[in-house]
N, C-alpha and C positions, 0 to 999 in steps of 0.2 A: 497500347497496353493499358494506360491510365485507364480509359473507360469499363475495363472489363475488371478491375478493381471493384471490389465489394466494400464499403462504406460501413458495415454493421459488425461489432469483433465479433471474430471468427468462434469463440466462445460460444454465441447463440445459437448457432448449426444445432447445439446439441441439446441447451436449454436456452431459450429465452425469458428476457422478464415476464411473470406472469400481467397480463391482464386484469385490472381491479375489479374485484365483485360489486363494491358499492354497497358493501353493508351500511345498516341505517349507524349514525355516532351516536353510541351512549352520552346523555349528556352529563354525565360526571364518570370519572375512575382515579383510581389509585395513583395510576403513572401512565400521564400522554409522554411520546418518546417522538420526537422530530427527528425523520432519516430511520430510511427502511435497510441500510447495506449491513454491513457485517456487525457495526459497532451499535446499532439501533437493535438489528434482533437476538446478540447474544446476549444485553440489557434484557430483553423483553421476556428471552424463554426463562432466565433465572427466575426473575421477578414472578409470571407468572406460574411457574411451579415451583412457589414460595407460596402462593396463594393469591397473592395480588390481583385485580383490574388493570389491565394492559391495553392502552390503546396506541398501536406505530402510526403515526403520519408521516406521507410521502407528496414529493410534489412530481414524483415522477413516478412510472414501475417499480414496485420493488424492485430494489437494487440494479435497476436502471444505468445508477454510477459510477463510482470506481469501481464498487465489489464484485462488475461482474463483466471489467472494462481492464483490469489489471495484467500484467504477465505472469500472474500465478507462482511468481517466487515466492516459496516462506523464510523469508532471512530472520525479519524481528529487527532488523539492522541499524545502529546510531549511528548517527552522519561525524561522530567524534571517534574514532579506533581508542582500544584500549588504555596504550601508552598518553595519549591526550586526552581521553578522560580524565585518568588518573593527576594529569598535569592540570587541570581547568579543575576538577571538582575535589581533588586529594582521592587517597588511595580506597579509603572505606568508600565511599559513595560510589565512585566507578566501579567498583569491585559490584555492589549494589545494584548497577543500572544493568551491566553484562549478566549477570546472572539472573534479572528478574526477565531479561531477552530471553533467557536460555530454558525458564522455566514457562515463558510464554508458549516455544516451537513447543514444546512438552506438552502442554496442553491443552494444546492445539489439536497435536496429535494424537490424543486422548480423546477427545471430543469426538472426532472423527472415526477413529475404531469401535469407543463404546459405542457410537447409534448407526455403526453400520452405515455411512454415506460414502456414498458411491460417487468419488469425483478424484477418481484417478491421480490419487497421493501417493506422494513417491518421496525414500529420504535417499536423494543424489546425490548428495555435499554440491558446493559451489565454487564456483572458481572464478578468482577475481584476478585478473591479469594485471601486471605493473608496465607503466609505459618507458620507465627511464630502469637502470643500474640503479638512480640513487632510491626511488620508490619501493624498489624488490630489496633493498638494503631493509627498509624500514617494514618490511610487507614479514621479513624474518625474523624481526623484534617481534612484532605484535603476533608471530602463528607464538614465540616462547610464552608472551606473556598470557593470552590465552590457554596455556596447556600447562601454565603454572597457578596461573592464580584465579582460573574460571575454570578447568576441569575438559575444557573443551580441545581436540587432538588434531590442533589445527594445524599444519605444516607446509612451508615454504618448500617450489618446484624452481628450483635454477631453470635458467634458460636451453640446456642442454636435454634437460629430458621432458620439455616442455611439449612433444610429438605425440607423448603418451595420454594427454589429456586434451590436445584442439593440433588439428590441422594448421590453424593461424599460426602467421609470424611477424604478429603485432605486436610480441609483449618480448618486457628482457625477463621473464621470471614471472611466479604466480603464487596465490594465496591459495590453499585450499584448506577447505571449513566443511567437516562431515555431517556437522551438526543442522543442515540447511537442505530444504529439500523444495518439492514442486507439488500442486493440485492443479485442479479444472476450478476456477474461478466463480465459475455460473454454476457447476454441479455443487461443489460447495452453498453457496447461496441458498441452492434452491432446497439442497436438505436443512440449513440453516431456519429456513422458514417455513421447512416441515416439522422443524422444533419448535420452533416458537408457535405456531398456531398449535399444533399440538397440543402444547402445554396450556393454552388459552388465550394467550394475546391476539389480536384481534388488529388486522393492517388496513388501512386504508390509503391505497395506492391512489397515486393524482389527487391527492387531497394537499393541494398546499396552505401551509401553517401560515398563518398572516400577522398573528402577533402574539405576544406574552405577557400578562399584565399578574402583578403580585394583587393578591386578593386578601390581605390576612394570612392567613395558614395555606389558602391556595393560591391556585393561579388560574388563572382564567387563559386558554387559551383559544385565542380564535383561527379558524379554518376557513375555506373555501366551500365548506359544506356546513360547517355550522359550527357555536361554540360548546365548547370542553371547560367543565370546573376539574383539576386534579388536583390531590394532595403534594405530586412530583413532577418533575418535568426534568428530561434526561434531551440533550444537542445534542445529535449525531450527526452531523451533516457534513463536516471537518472539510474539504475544496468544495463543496457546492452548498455553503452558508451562502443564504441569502440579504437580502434587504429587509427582512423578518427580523433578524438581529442583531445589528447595525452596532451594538458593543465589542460583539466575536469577530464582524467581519475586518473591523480596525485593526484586529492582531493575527489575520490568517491569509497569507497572499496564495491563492488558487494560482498554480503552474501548470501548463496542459503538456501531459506527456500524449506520445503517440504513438502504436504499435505498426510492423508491417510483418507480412508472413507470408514464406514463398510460398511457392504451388511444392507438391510432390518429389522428393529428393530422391536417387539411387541408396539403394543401401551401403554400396562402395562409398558413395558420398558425405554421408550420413558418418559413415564410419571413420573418414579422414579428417572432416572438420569435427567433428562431437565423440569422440569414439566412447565416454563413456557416460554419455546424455545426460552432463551435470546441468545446474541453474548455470550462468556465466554472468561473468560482469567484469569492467573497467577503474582503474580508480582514475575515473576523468574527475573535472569539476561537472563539466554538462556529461553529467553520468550516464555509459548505453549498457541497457543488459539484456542477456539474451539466453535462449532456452529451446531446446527441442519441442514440439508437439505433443503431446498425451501417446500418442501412438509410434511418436520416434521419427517420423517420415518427413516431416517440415523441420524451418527455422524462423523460428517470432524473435525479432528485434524490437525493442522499446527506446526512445531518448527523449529528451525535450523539444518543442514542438519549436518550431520558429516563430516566437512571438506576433512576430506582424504577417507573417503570412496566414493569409485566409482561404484560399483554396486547398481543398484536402488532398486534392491530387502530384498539387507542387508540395506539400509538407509531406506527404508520401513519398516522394521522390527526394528529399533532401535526408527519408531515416534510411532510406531505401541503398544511398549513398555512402552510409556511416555502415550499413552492413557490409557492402565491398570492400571496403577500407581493412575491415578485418578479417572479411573471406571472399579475398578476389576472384577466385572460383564461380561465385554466383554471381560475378556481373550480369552476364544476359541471362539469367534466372526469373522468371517472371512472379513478382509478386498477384496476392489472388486475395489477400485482404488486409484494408487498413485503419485504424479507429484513433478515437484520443477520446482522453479523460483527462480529469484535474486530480492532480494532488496536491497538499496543503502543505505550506513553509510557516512556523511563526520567528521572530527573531534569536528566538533562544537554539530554531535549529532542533528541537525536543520534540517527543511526544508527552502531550499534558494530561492530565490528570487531574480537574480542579471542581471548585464551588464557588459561583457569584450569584451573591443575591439571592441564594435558595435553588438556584438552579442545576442541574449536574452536566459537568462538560467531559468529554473525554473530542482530541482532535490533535492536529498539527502530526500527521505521521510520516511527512515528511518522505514520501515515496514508497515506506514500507509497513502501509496499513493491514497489509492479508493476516499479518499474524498479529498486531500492537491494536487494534481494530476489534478484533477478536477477543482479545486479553480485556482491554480497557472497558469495552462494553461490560464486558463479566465482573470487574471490578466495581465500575459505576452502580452496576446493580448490587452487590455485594455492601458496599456505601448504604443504599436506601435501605437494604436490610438489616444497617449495623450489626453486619458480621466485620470479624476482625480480617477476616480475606482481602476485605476493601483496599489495605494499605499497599502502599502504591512507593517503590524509590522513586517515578516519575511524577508525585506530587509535586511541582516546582511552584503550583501560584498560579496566574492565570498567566498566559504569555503576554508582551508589552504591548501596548500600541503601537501603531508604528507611525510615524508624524506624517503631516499631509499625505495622509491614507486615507481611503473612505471605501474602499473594497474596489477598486477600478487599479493593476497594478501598472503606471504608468512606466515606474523604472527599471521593469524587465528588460526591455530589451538593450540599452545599456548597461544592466546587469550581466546578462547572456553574453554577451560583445567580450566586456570585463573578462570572463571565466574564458569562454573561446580563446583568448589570448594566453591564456594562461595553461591551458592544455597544448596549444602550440608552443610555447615553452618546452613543454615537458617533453613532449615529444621529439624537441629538437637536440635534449640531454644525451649523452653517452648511456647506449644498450646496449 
């Protein structure tokens, strides 16, 4: 069965990354923007239908990366719930962080109506299952606090009528969030950067950026095709920062998630595990989420990849495994494709928002860049427009170094070990 596994996400069937033209690089513009995916060209289209000189470089396809490698949830999600915001940052600021989430999906979802793209968006709600009694205890705080003090009509499913939302009988209870939906990843992208060129920015796909040097007022940046004087320079690149940067890379640990996705489901089936084809997800630490197909007919799982394994076939087989766990049903279900991408962690656990040295950064999304990616790019551009839009509750500063780091993350997988432990815990609590 591994060999007849497809290696390319299942996403591209329908769009793949384009192919780079190889326009000739102007050698000066307004704003060179490093990283082609979501958060490089919603910078790009504002800017340039602002008026601006836009030029994206990429070291790969456009959107090659996460943007068009992800599972399509739009959560907007912080890795801190409400009630722990509120405790970590005081009540105004998390009030702040939730709500700029909430105005992000909004957006988002604007974005995508006003210009008419076509990437099979859908507002589902989501459903995040609890593994223990004591977690669905806390799963019922946070739908109040939510629906008191962010607007949002979030509510907690006991364990008893938990039939009406998944066939599984993984969870003691569940979170559901209406505010949370699904797209096409790639169809997204691909109208994304029928906006931005649209509008005038100009991509240079397989162009990798090799360095950044401050010039006075500008910056010189150098490429694989040639160099750039800009007056701006916007990082997007957030898990696949390279060696080009060696400042960002010290505070951004790349994690490779990996998706698997059966073959063709019954609709009796379909209907007993999914009946009502939300986003899904776990409150694990090694987080798994999961989601219907565009067309309702499959089941895409995503989780963390197993650090030290290097065959795609055995890490396809280990997410492969994490899906039976929750729908025993599709043991001999045969998966038909499987992929991984990075996503970015900094220690704060955030999505950032910052400026060093003249430069604009937006990264760190921390799993949930389809919508924070999206926002933050429009932000960043917003910033070099000094419009007041710019302002951001996710300003925090730049994320920390992280000590004996140099972008190579060595302590994953004793990190992963750590969590694994710790979700066998949970697991082993009273449901």
């Amino acid at each position: 069965m591994a060999e007849t596994i497809r290696l390319d996400p299942y996403w591209w069937e329908a769009v793949a990354p384009p192919d780079p033209t190889h326009e000739p690089i102007a050698p000066t513009c307004d704003v060179a923007i490093v990283g082609a995916g979501y958060t490089g060209l919603s910078a790009a289209r504002v800017l340039a239908s602002a008026g601006l000189s836009v030029q994206v470089f990429d070291k790969q396809r456009a959107g090659e990366g996460a943007s068009t490698r992800n599972g399509g949830i739009l959560s907007g999600n912080l890795r801190l719930g409400l009630g722990d915001a509120i405790h970590k940052f005081g009540y105004q600021k998390a009030v702040a962080l939730y709500r700029e989430g909430m105005y992000a999906r909004e957006y988002l979802a604007h974005v995508i109506r006003e210009n008419g793209i076509e990437c099979d968006f859908q507002m589902t709600g989501r459903f995040t299952g609890a593994l223990n009694l004591e977690d669905f205890d806390k799963m019922a705080r946070e739908a109040d606090l939510l629906s008191q003090h962010i607007g949002i009509p979030a509510q907690a499913v006991q364990k008893a009528d938990l039939p009406d939302e998944t066939g599984s009988t993984a969870y003691s209870g569940a979170l559901i969030r209406p505010d949370i939906g699904l797209f096409h990843p790639a169809k997204f992208h691909a109208g994304l950067l029928d906006l931005a060129t649209g509008a005038g920015a100009v991509i240079h796909g397989e162009t990798a950026v090799q360095g950044i040097k401050r010039a006075g007022r500008r910056f010189t940046v150098a490429t694989a095709r040639g160099t750039v004087s800009a007056r701006h320079v916007v990082m997007a690149t957030n898990g696949y920062t390279d060696a080009s940067d060696t400042w960002l890379r010290r505070r951004l640990v790349p994690v490779t998630s990996r998706i698997v996705v059966t073959e063709e489901l019954s609709d009796n089936l379909m209907n007993h595990l999914m009946p009502k084809r939300r986003a899904m997800g776990e409150n694990r630490n090694l987080y798994r989420y999961f989601r219907p197909s565009p067309d309702g007919k499959r089941i895409m799982l995503g989780s963390r990849e197993p650090p030290l394994t290097r065959n795609p076939h055995a890490a396809a087989e280990h997410v492969r495994r994490g899906m039976v766990e929750i729908f025993p049903e599709l043991a001999d279900v045969p998966i038909t494709h499987s992929w991984n991408g990075y996503v970015a962690f900094s220690r704060e656990e955030l999505p950032h928002i910052f400026e060093h040295d003249g430069i604009h950064y937006a990264c760190s999304y921390c799993g949930s860049g389809t919508v924070w990616a999206h926002w933050l790019g429009t932000k960043v551009a917003m910033r070099i427009l000094k419009k007041s839009e710019g302002r951001s509750a996710l300003d925090f500063g730049a994320p920390r170094a992280i000590p004996f780091y140099e972008g190579r993350p060595w302590f994953l997988p004793a990190a992963m070990a750590w969590y694994g432990i710790k979700d066998r815990r949970k697991e082993r609590q009273p449901r």
